[in-house]
C-alpha positions in Angstrom: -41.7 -127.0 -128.7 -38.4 -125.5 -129.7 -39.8 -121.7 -129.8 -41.3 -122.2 -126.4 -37.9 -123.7 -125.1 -36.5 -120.8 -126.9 -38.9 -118.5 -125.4 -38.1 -119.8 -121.5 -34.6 -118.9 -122.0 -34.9 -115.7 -123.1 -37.5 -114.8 -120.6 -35.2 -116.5 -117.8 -32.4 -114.0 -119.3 -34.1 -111.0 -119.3 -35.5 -111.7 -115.4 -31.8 -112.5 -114.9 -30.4 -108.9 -115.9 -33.6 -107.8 -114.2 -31.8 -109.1 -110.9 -28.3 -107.9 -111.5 -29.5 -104.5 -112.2 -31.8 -104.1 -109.0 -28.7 -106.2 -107.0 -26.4 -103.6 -108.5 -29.4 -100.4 -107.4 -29.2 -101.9 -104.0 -25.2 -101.9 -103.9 -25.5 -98.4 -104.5 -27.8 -97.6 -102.6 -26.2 -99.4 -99.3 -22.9 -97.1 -100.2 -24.7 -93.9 -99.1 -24.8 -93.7 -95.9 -25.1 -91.4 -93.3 -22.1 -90.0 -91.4 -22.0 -90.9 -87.6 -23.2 -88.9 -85.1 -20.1 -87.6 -83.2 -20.7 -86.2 -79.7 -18.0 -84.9 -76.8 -18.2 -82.8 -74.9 -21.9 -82.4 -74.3 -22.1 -81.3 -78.2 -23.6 -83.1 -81.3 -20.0 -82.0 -83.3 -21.5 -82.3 -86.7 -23.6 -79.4 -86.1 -20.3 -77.4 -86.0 -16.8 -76.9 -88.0 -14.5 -78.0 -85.4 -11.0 -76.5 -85.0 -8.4 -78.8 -82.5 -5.0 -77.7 -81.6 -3.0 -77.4 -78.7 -2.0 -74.1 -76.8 1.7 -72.7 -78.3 4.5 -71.1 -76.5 3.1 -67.6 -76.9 -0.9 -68.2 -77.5 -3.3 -66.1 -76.0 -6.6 -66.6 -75.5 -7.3 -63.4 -77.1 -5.3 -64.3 -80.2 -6.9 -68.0 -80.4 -10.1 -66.0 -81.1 -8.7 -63.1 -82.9 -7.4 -65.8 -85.6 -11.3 -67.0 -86.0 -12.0 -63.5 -86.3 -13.7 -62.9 -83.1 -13.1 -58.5 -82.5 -10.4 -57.8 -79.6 -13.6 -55.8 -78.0 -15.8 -59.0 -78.1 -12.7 -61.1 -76.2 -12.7 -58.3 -73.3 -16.2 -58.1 -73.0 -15.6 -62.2 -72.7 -12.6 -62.3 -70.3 -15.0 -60.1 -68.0 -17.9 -62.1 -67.8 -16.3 -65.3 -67.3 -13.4 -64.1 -65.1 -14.8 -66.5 -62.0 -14.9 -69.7 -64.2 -12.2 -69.4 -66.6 -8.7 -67.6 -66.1 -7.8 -67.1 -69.9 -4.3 -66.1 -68.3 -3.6 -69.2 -67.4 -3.6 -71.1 -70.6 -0.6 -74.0 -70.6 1.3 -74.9 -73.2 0.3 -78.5 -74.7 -2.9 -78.5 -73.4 -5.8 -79.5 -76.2 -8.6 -77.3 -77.3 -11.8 -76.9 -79.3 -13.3 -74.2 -80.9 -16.8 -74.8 -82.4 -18.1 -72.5 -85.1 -20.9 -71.8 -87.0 -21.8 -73.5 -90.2 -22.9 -70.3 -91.6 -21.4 -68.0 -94.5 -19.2 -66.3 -91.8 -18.1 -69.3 -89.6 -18.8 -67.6 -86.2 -16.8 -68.9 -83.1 -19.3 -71.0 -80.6 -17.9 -72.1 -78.3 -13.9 -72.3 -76.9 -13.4 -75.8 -75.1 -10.6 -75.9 -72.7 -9.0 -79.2 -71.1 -7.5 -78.7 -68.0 -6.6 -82.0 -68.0 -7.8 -85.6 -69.2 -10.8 -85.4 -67.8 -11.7 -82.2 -66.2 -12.7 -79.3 -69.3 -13.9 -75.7 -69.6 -16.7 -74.4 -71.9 -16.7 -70.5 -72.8 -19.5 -69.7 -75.1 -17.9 -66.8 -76.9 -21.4 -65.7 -79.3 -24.1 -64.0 -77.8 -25.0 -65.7 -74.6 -21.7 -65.5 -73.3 -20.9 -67.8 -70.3 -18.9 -70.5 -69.0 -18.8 -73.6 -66.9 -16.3 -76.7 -66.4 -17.9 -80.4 -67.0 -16.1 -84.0 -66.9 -15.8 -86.1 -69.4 -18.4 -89.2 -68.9 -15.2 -91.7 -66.7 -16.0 -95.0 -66.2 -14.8 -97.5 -63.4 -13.1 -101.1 -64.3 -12.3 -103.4 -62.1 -9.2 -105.5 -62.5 -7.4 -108.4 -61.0 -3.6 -109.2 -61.5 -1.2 -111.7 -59.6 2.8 -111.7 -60.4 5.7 -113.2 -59.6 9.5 -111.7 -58.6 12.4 -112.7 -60.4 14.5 -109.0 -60.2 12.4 -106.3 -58.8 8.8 -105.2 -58.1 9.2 -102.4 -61.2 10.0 -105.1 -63.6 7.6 -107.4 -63.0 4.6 -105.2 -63.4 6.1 -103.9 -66.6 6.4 -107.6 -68.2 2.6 -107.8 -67.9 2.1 -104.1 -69.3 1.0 -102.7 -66.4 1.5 -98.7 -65.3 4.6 -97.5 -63.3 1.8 -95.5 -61.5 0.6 -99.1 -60.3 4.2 -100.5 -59.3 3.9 -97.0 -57.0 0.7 -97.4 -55.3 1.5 -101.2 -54.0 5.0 -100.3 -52.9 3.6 -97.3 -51.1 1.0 -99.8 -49.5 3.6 -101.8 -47.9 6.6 -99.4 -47.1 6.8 -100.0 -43.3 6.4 -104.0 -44.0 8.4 -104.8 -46.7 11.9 -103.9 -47.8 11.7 -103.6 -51.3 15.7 -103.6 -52.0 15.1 -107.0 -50.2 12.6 -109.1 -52.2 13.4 -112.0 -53.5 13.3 -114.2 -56.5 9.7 -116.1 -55.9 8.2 -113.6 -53.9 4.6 -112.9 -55.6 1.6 -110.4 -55.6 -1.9 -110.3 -56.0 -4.1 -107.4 -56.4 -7.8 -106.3 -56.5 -7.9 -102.5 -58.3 -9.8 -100.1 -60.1 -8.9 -97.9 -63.5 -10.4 -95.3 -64.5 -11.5 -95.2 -68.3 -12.9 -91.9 -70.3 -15.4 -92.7 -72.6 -15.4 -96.1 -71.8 -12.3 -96.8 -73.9 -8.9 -94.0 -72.9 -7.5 -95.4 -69.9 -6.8 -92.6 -67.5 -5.1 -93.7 -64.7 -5.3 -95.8 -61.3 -8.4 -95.2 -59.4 -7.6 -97.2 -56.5 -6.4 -100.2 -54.9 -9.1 -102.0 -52.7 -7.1 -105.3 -51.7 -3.6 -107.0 -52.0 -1.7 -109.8 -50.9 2.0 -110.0 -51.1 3.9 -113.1 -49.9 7.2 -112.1 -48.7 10.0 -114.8 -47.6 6.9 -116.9 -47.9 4.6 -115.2 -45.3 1.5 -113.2 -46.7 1.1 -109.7 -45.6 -2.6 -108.9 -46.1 -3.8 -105.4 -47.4 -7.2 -103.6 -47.7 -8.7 -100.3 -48.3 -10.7 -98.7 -46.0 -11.8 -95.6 -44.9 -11.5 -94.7 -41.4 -12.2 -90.7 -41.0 -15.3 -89.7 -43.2 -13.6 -86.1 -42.3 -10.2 -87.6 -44.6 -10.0 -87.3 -48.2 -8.7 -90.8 -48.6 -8.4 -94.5 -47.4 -6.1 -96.0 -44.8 -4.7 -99.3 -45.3 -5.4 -102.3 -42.8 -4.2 -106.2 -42.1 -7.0 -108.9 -42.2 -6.6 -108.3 -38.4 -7.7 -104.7 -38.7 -3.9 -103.4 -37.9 -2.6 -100.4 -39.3 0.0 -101.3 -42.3 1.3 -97.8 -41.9 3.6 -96.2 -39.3 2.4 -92.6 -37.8 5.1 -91.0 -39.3 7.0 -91.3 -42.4 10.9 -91.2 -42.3 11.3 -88.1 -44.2 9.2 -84.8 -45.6 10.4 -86.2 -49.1 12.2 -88.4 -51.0 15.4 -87.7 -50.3 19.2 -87.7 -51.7 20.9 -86.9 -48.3 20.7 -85.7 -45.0 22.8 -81.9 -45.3 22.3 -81.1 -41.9 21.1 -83.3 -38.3 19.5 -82.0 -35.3 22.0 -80.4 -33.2 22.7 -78.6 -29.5 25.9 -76.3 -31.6 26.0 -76.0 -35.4 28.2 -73.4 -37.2 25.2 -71.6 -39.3 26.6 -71.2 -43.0 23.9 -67.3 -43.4 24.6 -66.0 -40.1 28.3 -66.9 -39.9 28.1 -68.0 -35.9 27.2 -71.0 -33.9 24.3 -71.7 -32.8 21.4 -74.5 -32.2 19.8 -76.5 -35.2 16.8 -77.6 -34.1 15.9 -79.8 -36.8 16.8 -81.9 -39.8 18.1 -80.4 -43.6 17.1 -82.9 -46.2 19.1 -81.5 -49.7 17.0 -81.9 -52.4 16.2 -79.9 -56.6 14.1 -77.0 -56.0 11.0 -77.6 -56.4 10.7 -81.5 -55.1 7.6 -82.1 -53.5 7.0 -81.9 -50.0 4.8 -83.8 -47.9 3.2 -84.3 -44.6 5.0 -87.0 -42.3 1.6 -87.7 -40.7 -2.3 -87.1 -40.9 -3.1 -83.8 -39.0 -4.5 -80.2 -39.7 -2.5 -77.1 -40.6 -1.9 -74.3 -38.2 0.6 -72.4 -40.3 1.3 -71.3 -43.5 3.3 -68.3 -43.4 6.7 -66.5 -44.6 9.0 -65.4 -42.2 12.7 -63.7 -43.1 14.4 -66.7 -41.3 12.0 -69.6 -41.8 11.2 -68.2 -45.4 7.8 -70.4 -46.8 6.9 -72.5 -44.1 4.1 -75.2 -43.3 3.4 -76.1 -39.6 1.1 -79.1 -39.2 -0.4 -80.4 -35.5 -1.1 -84.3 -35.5 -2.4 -84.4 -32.1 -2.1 -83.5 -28.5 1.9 -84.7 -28.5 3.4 -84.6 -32.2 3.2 -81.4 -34.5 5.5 -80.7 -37.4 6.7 -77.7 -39.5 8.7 -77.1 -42.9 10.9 -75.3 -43.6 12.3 -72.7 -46.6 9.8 -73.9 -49.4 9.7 -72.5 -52.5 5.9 -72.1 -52.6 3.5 -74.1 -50.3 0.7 -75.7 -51.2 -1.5 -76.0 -48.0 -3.8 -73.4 -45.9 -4.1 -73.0 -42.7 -7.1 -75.1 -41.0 -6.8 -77.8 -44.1 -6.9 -81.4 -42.6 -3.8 -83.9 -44.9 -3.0 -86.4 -44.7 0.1 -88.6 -44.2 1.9 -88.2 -47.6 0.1 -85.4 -49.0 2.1 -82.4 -51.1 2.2 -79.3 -49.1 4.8 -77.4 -50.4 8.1 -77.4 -52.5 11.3 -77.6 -51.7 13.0 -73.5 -52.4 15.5 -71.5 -50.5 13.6 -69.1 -49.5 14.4 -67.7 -45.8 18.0 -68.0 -44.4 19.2 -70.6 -46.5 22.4 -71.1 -49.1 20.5 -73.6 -51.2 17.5 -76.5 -51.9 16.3 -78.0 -49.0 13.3 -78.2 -46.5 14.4 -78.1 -42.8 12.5 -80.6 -40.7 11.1 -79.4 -37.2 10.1 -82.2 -35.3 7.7 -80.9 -31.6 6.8 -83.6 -28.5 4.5 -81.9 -26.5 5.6 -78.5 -27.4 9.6 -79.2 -27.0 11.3 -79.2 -30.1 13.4 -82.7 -30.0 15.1 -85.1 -32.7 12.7 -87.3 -34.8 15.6 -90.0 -34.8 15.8 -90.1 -31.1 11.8 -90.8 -30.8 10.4 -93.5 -30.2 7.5 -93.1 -32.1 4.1 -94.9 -32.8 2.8 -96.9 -35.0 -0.6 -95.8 -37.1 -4.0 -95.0 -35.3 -5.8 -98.3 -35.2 -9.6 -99.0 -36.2 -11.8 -97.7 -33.9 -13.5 -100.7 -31.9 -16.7 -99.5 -32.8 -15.9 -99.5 -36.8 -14.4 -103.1 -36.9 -17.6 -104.9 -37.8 -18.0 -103.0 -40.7 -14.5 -102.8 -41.6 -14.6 -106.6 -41.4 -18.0 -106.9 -43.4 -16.4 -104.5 -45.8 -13.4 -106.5 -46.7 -14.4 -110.3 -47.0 -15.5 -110.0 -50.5 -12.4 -108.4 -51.7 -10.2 -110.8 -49.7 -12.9 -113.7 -51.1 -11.8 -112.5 -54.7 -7.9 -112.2 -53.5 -8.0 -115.9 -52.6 -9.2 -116.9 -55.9 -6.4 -115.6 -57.9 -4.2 -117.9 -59.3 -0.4 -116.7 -58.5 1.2 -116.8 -61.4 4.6 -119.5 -61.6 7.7 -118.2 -62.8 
């Protein structure tokens, strides 16, 4: 009985190191495993070596490939075949790129992966089949919700829940012509209904849009929604829960502003041409190079230089208003391109007859040049009649989801 007993245990101990040694095999064996598959791009990247850097003060595109040991005749035969896709020229400094190579012996160059910015990238295939084309990186749309309260300023209170500058922007921009902002008081709140746009699913790039807000003001709510009006616009007006235009017709000024140098005037002493003679139209100072925009929707019908006017824009709004700007430093619009109210279309310069930075601002009533100050001038287009259904079908979800919100207390 003993040497059985004896027996058990030993054959219950050798089992026993049996199992700890296949236990340990399978420990091992779960600690080799295989790399992840890493794709961008459009490119399995562990089929490649992959070089990242950013373009230097001084890079060339021929020198990026000269250092991989690509031959100077190989990157001109390059440069001409993909001249109409990619500029190599026009390489900026700080902007990311890839170059894929070869895992061969010789590590050949692939492929040279531009970004031109955070989403938008250029592909060169630099071996044999030489090409190129630009591709997005896969962008995904998430909707968010956010309410807040005022106790010192718009600005602040957005930050305190970690939200972007960009944001604080957008909804001031929304509500310019119905709320003084330097006016807002402590209790005034917000709610909002937008959209962000995320690469891969997880980098967040930016504000897509804002389709709804509500901001109670001196405790009355001003409604706002998204919608868009003219299919033949690039963007979306803004509109009450009544369908009325939050936005004037015109803004104040071609820019944001420091001071007004110069007003509209019959007799002004003219600082170039040393004599006096009519201004017909405002000087807005401003740094060279601040943006300029359109002070209402409308379509270009200059965009010229002239020795007095220097870089100038001229944009019709309709049968009564058209506008032009003046001395730019470079302009940014063509001639028959529609913009809209707000949109860049040139830089503030010098260029023309001028002693400094500014834009001159020409202001036309029916052909007449006149003061913009002096005008009484309208408010916003409003919905067509024709378009409210829709723009009311359109917007009862959104101001549904508004509603819901809980404002948030102080």
């Amino acid at each position: 009985m003993k040497k059985l007993s004896c027996l058990l245990i030993i054959a219950l101990a050798f089992a026993a190191c049996n199992n700890d040694e296949k236990n340990q095999d399978l420990v091992e064996v779960k600690k080799v495993e295989k790399a992840p598959i890493l794709k961008e791009y459009g490119f399995v990247l562990n089929n490649y070596e992959v070089v990242r850097d950013t373009i230097q003060s001084g890079d060339s595109f021929g020198e990026l490939l000269d250092r991989q040991g690509v031959s100077r005749s190989k990157v001109f035969d390059i440069t001409q075949k993909v001249s109409e896709t990619f500029n190599p020229t026009r390489l900026v400094v700080g902007k990311p790129y890839v170059i894929l190579k070869a895992k061969d012996s010789a590590r050949t160059p692939q492929f040279f992966i531009y970004e031109n910015d955070k989403i938008d990238y250029t592909v060169v295939n630099v071996a044999d089949d030489i090409a190129a084309y630009k591709a997005q990186k896969p962008v995904s749309i998430k909707r968010r919700t956010v309410s807040g309260v005022i106790v010192n300023n718009l600005s602040e209170a957005m930050q305190n829940q970690g939200l972007s500058v960009l944001l604080s922007h957008k909804l001031s921009s929304i509500y310019q012509w119905s709320i003084d902002f330097w006016k807002l008081q402590k209790g005034d709140q917000f709610k909002m209904v937008y959209n962000e746009r995320y690469i891969n699913d997880t980098i967040y790039a930016g504000v897509e849009n804002i389709e709804g807000a509500v901001f109670v003001h001196q405790g009355r709510p001003y409604y706002a929604f998204s919608y868009l009006a003219d299919p033949e616009m690039s963007g979306s007006d803004f509109y009450d829960e009544e369908a009325r235009p939050l936005e004037s017709f015109f803004l104040k000024a071609p820019l944001n502003f420091s001071r007004i140098s110069s007003r509209y005037s019959g007799n002004r002493y003219h600082p170039v041409q040393k004599r006096w003679k009519a201004h017909k139209g405002t000087d807005y100072a401003a740094p060279h190079g601040t943006p300029i925009w359109s002070t209402a929707n409308g379509t270009v019908i200059a965009s010229s230089y002239t020795s007095g006017n220097g870089n100038y824009v001229k944009v019709k709004h309709n049968e009564t208003y058209t506008t032009q700007y003046l001395h730019m430093s470079k302009r940014n619009v063509r001639v028959g391109q529609r913009v809209r109210q707000g949109d860049v279309i040139g830089y503030v310069g010098s260029t023309g007859l001028a002693t400094g930075p500014h834009v001159c601002y020409r202001f036309w009533v029916r052909g007449k040049q006149v003061d913009p100050f002096r005008q009484n001038l309208p408010a916003a287009e409003p919905i067509a009649d024709n378009l409210k259904e829709d723009y009311f079908a359109a917007i009862k979800p959104v101001k549904i989801k508004l509603d819901k919100i809980p404002f948030k207390e102080i």
